[in-house]
KEDREN-14161 format. One record per residue: residue in three letters; x, y, z of N, C-alpha, C in turn. Coordinates in steps of 0.02 Angstrom, whole numbers, plus 32768, in hexadecimal, padded with zeros to 4 digits. Atoms other than C-alpha are relative to their C-alpha. Layout:
N
ALAXYZXYZXYZ/...
END
This chain:
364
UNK7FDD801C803993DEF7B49AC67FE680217FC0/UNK80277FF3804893D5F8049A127FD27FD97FE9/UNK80388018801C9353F7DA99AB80157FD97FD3/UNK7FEA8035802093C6F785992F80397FE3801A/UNK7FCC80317FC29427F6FA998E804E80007FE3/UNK7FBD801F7FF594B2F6F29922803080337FF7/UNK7FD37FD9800694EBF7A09916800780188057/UNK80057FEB7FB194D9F7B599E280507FFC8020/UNK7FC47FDF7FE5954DF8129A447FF17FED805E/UNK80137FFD7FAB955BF8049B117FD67FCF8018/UNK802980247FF494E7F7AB9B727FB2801C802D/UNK804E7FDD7FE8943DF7EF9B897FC57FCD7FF2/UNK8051803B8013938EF7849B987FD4802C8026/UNK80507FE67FF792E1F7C09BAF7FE77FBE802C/UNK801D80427FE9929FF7079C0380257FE1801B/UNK7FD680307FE092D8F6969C70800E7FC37FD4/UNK7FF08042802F92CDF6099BE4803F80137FC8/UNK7FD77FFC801D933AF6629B7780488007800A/UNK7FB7801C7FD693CFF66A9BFD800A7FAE8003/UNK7FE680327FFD93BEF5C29C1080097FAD7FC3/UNK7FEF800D803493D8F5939B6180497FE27FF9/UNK7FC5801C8004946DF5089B428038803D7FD5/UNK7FEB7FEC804694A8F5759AA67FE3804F7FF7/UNK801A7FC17FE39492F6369AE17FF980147FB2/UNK801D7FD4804E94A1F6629A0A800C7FCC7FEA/UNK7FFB803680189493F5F299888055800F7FD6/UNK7FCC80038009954AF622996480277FDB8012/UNK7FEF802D7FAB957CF5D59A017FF47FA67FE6/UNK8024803580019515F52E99BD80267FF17FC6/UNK7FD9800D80369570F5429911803B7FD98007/UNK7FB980137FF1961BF535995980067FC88031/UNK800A802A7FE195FAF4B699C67FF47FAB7FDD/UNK80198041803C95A1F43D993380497FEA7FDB/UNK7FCA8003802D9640F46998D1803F7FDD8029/UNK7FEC801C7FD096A9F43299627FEF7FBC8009/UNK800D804C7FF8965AF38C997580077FC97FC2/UNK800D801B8031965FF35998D3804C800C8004/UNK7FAF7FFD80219736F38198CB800D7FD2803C/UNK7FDB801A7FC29742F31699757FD97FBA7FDD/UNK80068035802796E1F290990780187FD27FD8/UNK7FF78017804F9726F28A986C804B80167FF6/UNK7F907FEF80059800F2C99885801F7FAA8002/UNK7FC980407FEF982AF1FC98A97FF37FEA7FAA/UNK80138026804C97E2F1E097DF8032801B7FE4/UNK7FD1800A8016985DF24697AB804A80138023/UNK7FD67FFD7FCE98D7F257982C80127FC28029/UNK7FE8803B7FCA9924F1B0986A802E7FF3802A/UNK7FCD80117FC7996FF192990680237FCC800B/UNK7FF3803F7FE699D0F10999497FD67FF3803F/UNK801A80117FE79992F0A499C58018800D805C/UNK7FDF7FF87FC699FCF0EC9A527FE4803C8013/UNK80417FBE7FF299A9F1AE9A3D7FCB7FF17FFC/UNK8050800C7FF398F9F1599A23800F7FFB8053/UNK8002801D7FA89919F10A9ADB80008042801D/UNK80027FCA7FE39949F1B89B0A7FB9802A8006/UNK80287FD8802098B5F2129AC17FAA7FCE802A/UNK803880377FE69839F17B9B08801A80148054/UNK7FF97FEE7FAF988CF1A79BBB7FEA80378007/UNK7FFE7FBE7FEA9871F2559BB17FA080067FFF/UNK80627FF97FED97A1F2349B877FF17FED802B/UNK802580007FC59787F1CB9C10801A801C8033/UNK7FF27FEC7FB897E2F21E9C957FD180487FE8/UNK803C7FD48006975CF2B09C467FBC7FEA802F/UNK803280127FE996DDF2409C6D7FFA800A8052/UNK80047FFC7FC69709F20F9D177FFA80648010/UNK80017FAB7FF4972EF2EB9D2E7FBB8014800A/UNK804F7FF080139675F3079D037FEA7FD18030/UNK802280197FD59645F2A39D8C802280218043/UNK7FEC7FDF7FB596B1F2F19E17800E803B7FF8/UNK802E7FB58004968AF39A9DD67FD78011800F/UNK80578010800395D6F3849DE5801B7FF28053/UNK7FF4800A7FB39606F33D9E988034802D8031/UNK7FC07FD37FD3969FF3B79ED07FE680417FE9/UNK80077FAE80159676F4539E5F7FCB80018012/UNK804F80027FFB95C1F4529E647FEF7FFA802B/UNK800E80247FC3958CF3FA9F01801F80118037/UNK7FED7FD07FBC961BF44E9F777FFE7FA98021/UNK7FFE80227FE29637F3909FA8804E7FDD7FE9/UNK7FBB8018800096F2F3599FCC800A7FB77FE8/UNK800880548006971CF2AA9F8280557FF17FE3/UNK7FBA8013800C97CBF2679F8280087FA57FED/UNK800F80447FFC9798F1B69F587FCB80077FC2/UNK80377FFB80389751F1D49EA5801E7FBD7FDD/UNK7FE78023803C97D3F15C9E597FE37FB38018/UNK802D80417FE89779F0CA9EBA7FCA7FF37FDF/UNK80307FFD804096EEF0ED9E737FF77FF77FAC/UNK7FEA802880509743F0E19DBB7FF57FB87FFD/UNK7FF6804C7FF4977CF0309E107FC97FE07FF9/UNK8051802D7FEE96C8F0019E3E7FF47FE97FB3/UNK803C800D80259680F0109D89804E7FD87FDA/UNK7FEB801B8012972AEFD99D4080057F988015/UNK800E804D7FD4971DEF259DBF7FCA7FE18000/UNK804C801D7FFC966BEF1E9DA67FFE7FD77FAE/UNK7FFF80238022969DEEE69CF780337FC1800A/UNK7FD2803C7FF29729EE6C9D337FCE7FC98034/UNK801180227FCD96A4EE259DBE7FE77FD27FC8/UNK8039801F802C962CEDEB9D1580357FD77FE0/UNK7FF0803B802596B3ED9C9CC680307FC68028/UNK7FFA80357FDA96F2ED409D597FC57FCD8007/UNK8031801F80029643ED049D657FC67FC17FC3/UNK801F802C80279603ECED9CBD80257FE57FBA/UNK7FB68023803B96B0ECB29C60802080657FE0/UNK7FD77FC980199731ED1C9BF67FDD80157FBC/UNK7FFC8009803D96EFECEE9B507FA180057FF6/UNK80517FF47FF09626ED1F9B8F7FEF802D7FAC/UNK80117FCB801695C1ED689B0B7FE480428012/UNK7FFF7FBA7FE99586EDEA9B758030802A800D/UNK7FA57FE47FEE9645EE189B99800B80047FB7/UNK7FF97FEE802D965DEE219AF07FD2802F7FCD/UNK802D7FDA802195BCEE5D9A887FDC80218034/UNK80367FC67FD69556EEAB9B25803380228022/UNK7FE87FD67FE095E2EF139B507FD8804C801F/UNK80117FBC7FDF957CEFB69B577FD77FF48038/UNK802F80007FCC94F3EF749BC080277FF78049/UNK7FC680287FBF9585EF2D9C3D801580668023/UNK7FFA7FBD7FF795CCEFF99C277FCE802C802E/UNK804A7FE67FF3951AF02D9C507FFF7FFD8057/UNK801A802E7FC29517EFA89CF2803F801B8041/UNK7FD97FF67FD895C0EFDE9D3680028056800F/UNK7FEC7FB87FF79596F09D9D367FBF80088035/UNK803480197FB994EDF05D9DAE802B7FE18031/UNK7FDB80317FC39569EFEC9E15801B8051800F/UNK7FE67FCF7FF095D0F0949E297FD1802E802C/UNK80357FE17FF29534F0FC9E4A7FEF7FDB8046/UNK801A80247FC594FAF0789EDA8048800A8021/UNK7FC67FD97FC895AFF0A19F3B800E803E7FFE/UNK7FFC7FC47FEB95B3F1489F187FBA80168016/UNK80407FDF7FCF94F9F1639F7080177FDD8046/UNK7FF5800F7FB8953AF0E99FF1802880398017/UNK7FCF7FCE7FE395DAF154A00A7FDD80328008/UNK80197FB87FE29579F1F4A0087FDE80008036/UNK80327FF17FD29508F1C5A093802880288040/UNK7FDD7FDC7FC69591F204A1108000803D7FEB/UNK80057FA580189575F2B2A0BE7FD2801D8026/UNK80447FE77FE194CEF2ACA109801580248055/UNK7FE77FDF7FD19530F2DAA1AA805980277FFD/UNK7FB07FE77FFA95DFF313A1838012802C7FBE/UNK7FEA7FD9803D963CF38FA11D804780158001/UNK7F947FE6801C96E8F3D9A0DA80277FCD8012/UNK7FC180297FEC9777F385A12B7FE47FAB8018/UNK801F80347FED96FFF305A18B7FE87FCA7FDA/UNK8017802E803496B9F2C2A0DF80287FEE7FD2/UNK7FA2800A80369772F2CDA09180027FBC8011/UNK7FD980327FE3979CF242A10F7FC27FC67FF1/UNK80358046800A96EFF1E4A0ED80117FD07FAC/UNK7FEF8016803A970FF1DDA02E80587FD68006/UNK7FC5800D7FEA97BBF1D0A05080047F9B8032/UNK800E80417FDF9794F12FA0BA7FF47FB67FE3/UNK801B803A803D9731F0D2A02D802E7FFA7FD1/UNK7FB88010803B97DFF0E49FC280167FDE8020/UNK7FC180527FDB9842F064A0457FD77FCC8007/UNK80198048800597A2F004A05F7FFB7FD67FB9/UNK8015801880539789F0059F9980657FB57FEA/UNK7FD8801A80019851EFD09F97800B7FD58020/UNK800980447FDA9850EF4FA0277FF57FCA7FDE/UNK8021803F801C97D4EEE89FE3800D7FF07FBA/UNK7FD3802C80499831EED79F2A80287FDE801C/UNK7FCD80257FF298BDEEB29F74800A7FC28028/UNK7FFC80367FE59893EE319FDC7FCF7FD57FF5/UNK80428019802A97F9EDF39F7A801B7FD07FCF/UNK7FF2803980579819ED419F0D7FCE800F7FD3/UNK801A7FDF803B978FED6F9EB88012803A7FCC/UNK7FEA7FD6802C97D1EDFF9E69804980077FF7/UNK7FC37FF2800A9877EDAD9E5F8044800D8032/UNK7FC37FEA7FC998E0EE059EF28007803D7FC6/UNK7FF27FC0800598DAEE9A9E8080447FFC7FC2/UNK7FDC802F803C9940EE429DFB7FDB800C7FC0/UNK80197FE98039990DEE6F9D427FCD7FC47FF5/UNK8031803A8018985BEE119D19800080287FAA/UNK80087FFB80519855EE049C427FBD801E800A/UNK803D8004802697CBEE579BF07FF27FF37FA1/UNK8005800E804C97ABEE279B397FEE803B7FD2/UNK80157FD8803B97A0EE679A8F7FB480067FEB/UNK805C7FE87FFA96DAEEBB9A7F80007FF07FA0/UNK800F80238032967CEE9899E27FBE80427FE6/UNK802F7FB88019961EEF2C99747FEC7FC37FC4/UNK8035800D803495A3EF1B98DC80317FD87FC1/UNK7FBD8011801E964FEEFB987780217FBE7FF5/UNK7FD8803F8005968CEE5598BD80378034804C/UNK7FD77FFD7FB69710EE5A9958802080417FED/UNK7FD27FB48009976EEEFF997380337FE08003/UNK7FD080138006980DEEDE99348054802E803C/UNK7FBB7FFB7FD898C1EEFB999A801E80587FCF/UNK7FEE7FD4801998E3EF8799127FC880438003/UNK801A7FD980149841EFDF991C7FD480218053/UNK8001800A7FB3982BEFBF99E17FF08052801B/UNK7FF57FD27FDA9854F06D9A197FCA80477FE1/UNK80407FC7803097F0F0D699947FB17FF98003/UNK802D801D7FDF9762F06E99B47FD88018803E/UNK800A7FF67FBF975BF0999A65801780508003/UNK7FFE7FA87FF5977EF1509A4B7FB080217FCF/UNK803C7FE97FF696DEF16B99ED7FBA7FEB8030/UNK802F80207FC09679F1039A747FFF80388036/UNK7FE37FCF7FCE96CDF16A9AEB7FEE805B8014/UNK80017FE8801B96B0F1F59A9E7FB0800E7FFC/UNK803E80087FF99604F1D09A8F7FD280158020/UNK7FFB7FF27FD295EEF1CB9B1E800380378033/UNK7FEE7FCE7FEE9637F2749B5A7FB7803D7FED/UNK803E7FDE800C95BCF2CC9AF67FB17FF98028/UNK804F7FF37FD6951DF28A9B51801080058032/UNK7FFA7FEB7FBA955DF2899C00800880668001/UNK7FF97FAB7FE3958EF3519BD67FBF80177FFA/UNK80457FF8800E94DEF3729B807FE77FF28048/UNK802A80117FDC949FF3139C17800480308057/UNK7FEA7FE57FBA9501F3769CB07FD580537FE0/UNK801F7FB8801294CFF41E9C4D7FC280047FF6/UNK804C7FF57FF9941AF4079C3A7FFE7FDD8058/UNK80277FED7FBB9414F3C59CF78014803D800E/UNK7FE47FAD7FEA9481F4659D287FBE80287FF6/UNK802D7FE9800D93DFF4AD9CDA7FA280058021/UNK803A800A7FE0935AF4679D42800F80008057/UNK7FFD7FF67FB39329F46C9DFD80267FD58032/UNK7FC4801C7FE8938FF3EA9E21804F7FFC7FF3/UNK7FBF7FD38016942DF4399DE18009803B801C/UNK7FF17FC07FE9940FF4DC9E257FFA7FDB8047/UNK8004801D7FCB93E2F45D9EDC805B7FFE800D/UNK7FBA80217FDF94ABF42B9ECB8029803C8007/UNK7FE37FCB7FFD94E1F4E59EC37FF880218045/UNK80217FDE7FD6946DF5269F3980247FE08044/UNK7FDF800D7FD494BDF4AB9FAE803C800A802A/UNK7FBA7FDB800C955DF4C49F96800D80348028/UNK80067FA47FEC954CF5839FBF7FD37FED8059/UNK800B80217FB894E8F54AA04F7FC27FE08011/UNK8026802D80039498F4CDA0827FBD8001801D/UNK80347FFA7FC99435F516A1167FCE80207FEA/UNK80357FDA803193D8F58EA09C7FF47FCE7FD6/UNK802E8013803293B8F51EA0247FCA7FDB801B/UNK802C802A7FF1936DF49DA09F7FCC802D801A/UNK801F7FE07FFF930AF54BA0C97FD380187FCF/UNK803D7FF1805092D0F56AA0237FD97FB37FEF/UNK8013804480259280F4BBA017801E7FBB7FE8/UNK7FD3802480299314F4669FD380197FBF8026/UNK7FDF80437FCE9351F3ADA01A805B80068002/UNK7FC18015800B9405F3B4A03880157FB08015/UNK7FEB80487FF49422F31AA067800A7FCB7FCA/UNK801A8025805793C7F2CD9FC9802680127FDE/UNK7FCF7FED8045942DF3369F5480487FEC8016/UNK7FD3801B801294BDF3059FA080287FAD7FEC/UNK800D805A802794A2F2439F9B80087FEF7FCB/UNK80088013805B9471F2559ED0802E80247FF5/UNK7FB97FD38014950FF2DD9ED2803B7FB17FE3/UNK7FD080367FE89570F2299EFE7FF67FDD7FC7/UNK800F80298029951AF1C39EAD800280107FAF/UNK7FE480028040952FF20D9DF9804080127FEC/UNK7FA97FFC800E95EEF22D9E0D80007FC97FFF/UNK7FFB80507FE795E9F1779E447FF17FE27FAF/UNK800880258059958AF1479D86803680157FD6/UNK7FD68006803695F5F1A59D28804C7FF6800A/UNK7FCD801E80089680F16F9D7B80037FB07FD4/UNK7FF3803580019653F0C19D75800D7FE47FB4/UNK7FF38010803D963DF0CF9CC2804C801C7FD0/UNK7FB57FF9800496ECF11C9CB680117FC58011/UNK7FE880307FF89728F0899D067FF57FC97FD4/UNK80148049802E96D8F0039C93801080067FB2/UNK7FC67FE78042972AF0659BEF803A7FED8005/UNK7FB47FF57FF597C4F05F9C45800E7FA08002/UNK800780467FF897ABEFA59C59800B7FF07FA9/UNK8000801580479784EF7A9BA8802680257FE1/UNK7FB07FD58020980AEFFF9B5780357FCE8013/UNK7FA680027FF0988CEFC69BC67FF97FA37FF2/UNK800F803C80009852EF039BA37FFA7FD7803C/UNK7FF97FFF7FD39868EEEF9C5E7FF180188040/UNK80047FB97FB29857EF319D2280137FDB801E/UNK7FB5800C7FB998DFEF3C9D887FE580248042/UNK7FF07FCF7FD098DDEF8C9E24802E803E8002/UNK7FC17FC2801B995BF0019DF58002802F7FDA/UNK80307FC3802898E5F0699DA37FD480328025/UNK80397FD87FD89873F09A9E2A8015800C8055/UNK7FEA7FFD7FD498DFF0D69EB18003803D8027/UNK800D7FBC7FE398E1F15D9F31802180427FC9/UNK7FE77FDC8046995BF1B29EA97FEC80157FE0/UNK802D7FE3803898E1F1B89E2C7FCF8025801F/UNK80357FC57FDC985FF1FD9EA0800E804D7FFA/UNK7FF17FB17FFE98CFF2929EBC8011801F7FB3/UNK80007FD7804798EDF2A69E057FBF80197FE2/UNK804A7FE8800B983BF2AD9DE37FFC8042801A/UNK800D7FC27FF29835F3319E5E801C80377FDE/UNK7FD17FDB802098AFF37E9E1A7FF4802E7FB4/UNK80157FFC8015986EF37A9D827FBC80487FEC/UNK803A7FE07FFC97C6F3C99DB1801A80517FFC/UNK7FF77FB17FE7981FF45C9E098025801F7FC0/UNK7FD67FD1804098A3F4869D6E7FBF80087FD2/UNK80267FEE80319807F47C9CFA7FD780308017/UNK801F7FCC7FF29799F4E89D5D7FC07FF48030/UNK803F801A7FE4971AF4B99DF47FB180187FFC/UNK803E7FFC801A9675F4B69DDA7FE5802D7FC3/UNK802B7FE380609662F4E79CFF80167FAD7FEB/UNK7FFA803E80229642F45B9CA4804680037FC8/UNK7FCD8007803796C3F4919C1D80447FEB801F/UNK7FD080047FC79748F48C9CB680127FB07FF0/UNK8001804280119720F3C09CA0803B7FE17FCD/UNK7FDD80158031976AF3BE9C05804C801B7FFC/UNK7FD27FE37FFF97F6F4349C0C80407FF88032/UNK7FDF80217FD2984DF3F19CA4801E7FAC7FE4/UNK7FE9803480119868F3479C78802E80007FBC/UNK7FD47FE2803998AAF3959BD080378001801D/UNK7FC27FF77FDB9931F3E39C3A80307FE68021/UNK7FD080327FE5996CF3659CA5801A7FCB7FE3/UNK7FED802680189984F2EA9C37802980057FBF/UNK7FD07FD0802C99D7F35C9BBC802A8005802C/UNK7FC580067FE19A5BF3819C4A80157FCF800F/UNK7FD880297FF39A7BF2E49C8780207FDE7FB7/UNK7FC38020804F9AABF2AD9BC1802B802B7FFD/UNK7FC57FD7800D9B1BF34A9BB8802D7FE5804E/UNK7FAF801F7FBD9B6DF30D9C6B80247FDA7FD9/UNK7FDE8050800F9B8EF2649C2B8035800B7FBE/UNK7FD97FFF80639BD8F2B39B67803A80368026/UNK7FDC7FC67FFE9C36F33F9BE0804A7FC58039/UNK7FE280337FCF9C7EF2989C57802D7FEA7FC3/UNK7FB5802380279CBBF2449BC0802780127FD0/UNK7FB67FD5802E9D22F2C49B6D802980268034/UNK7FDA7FD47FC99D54F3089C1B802F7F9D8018/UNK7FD9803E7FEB9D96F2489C2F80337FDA7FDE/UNK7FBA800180189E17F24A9BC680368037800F/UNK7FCD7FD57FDE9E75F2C19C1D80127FFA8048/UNK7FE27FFC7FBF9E59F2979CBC80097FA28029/UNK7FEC80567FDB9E6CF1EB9D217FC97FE17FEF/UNK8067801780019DD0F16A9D077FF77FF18049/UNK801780117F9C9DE7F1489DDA7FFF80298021/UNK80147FD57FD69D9EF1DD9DFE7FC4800E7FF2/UNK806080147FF89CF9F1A99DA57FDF80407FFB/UNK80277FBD7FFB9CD0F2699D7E7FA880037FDA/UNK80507FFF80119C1DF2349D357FE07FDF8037/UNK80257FFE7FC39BEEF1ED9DDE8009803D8029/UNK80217FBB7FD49C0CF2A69E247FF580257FD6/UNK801C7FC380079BDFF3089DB27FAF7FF27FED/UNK804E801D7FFA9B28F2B89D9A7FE7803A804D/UNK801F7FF97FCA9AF5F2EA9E5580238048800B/UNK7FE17FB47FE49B60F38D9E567FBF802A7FC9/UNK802B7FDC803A9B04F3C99DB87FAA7FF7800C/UNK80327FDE80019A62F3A29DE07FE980198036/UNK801B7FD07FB49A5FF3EF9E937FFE80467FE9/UNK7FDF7FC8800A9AAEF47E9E4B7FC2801A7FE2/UNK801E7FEB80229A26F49C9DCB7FA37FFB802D/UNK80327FE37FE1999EF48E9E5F800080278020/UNK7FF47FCA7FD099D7F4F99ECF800480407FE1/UNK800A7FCB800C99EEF5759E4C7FC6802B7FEC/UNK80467FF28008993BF5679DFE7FDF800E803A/UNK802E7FEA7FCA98FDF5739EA98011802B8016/UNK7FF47FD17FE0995BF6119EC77FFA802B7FC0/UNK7FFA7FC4803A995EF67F9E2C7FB57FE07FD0/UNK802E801D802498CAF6219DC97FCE7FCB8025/UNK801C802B7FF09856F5C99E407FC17FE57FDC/UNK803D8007802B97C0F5D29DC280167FC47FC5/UNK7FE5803E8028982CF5569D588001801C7FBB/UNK7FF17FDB804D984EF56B9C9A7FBD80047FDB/UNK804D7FF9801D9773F5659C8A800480497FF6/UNK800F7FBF7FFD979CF6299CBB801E800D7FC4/UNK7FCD7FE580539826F6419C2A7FC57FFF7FC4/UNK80187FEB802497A2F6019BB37FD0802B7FFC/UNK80367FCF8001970FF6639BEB802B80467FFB/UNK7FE67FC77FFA9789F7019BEA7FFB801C7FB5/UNK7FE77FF8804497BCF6D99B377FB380087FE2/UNK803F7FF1802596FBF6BC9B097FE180368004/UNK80347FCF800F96B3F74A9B54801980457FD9/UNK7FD07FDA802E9739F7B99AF07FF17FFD7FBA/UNK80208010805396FEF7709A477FB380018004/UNK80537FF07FEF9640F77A9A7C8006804F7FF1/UNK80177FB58001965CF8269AAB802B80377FCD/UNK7FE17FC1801F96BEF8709A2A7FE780157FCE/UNK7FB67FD07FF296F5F8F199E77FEA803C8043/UNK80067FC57FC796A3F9459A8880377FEE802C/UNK7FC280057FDD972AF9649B1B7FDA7FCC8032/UNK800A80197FB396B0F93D9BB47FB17FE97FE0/
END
């Protein structure tokens, strides 16, 4: 690396500490600061309604959850079709507390984060259970294990009085330094929480990525039989692989709870599982930026379906319902193609575009 960081060209290091530097120039660290501060501070003077906040609040946590079955699918090389259960868990783990300790609890209201906190451990404790079948099984075999814990996860809502039959349980209006979050300010509220949020779980996946137990979930991945040759536990890494998709699902789920004021069942369904996946793969498997960039995408197409349904539905019949097919046409369409012309996901587009502005005005 040049000697002055912020005129540096290419990527060259002398040390192993200086490759594994968050912020390879402090250019890199500039634009990044400057970046966080416009994803801060655009709702002060930029106001939305309360219909694009909702949008904009869906698109962080289905980040969140992403960043947990990245870390477990990209990273880890461990199949999981049963992530959106896991949302369910941490989202139900707040409906169990206020079946238990009322609607109108002050911990349901003022200890919301610690509750956030509690349901991304409840998550964590079923995704180490679920992973233990990793300890013997893989690819297709551990599809059907994860895969398994999504009908038992759905079963037992649905036929559970405690949680209803799977029937919408209320959650209440939360309570900041302010006085109650109001109905108008609800959604903005919960997008810098959210938000918040995002930032330390990425900080937190990119400095493990950095240590021996980050390079343990790679090494696996690639293979397992060498790593458990070099010293390495596979087994262990893939247990805590589970188990922290499982937290930050669960704490996806318990946002999605308090946002949506509610949890339905009709949130955490095999459906959503595969959108997650889906997700992962259009953004890019195993780069953290992939996390973010995927969930961007899909949820950007399915609003252009729905705006392309209802100007295509004045022309054509409404009893042919063309936004129930073009939903499932469009987003097969757009996996099958990323997985044939772009399997690296749109993480490769930006690294293409970055290392082009890194490296210019040289060619190669």
């Amino acid at each position: 690396m040049s000697a002055n960081r912020w005129l540096a060209t290419g990527n060259y290091y002398t040390s192993y500490e200086s490759e594994q530097r968050i912020f390879a120039t402090h250019l890199d660290r500039s634009i990044f600061i400057v970046f966080l501060i416009c994803l801060f501070s655009w709702p002060l003077f930029f106001q939305l309604s309360n219909k694009y906040m909702l949008v904009i609040d869906n698109i962080l946590i289905a980040i969140i959850a992403v960043l947990g079955l990245n870390l477990l699918t990209g990273f880890a090389g461990l199949i999981s079709i049963g992530h959106a259960a896991f949302v369910g868990v941490g989202a139900y783990t707040i409906a169990a507390f206020i079946n238990i300790i009322g609607f109108d609890h002050v911990l349901i209201t003022h200890g919301w984060l610690p509750l956030i906190i509690i349901a991304g451990f409840v998550g964590a404790l079923f995704g180490a259970f679920v992973g233990l079948p990793a300890l013997r099984l893989k690819h297709l075999y551990l599809l059907m294990a994860t895969l398994s814990f999504q009908v038992i996860f759905q079963w037992v809502i649905n036929f559970s009085s405690f949680f209803n039959q799977g029937q919408t349980i209320s959650v209440p209006r939360v309570y900041w330094f302010a006085g109650k979050v109001s109905r108008q300010h609800h959604y903005l509220f919960w997008y810098y929480v959210i938000l918040i949020i995002i930032v330390l779980f990425g900080f937190g996946i990119r400095n493990l990525l950095r240590t021996r137990h980050g390079r343990c979930l790679v090494a696996v991945r690639d293979n397992d039989r060498a790593a458990d040759a070099m010293g390495m536990h596979p087994g262990f890494t893939k247990v805590y692989a589970f188990a922290l998709a499982g937290f930050m699902a669960g704490v996806a789920g318990a946002l999605h709870a308090y946002l949506y004021r509610g949890v339905g069942f009709e949130s955490f369904t095999l459906h959503h599982s595969i959108v997650y996946l889906a997700m992962a793969i259009v953004g890019g498997m195993g780069t953290l930026n992939g996390s973010f960039w995927g969930p961007l995408a899909i949820q950007m197409l399915e609003l252009q379906v729905e705006k392309l349904a209802e100007e295509a539905g004045h022309y054509i019949p409404s009893s042919l319902n063309l936004a129930t097919a073009l939903r499932p046409l469009t987003f097969g369409l757009v996996i099958v193609l990323f997985l044939m012309f772009e399997p690296r996901g749109i993480a490769n587009w930006w690294r293409i575009i970055r290392s082009y502005v890194k490296l210019w005005p040289f060619r190669y």
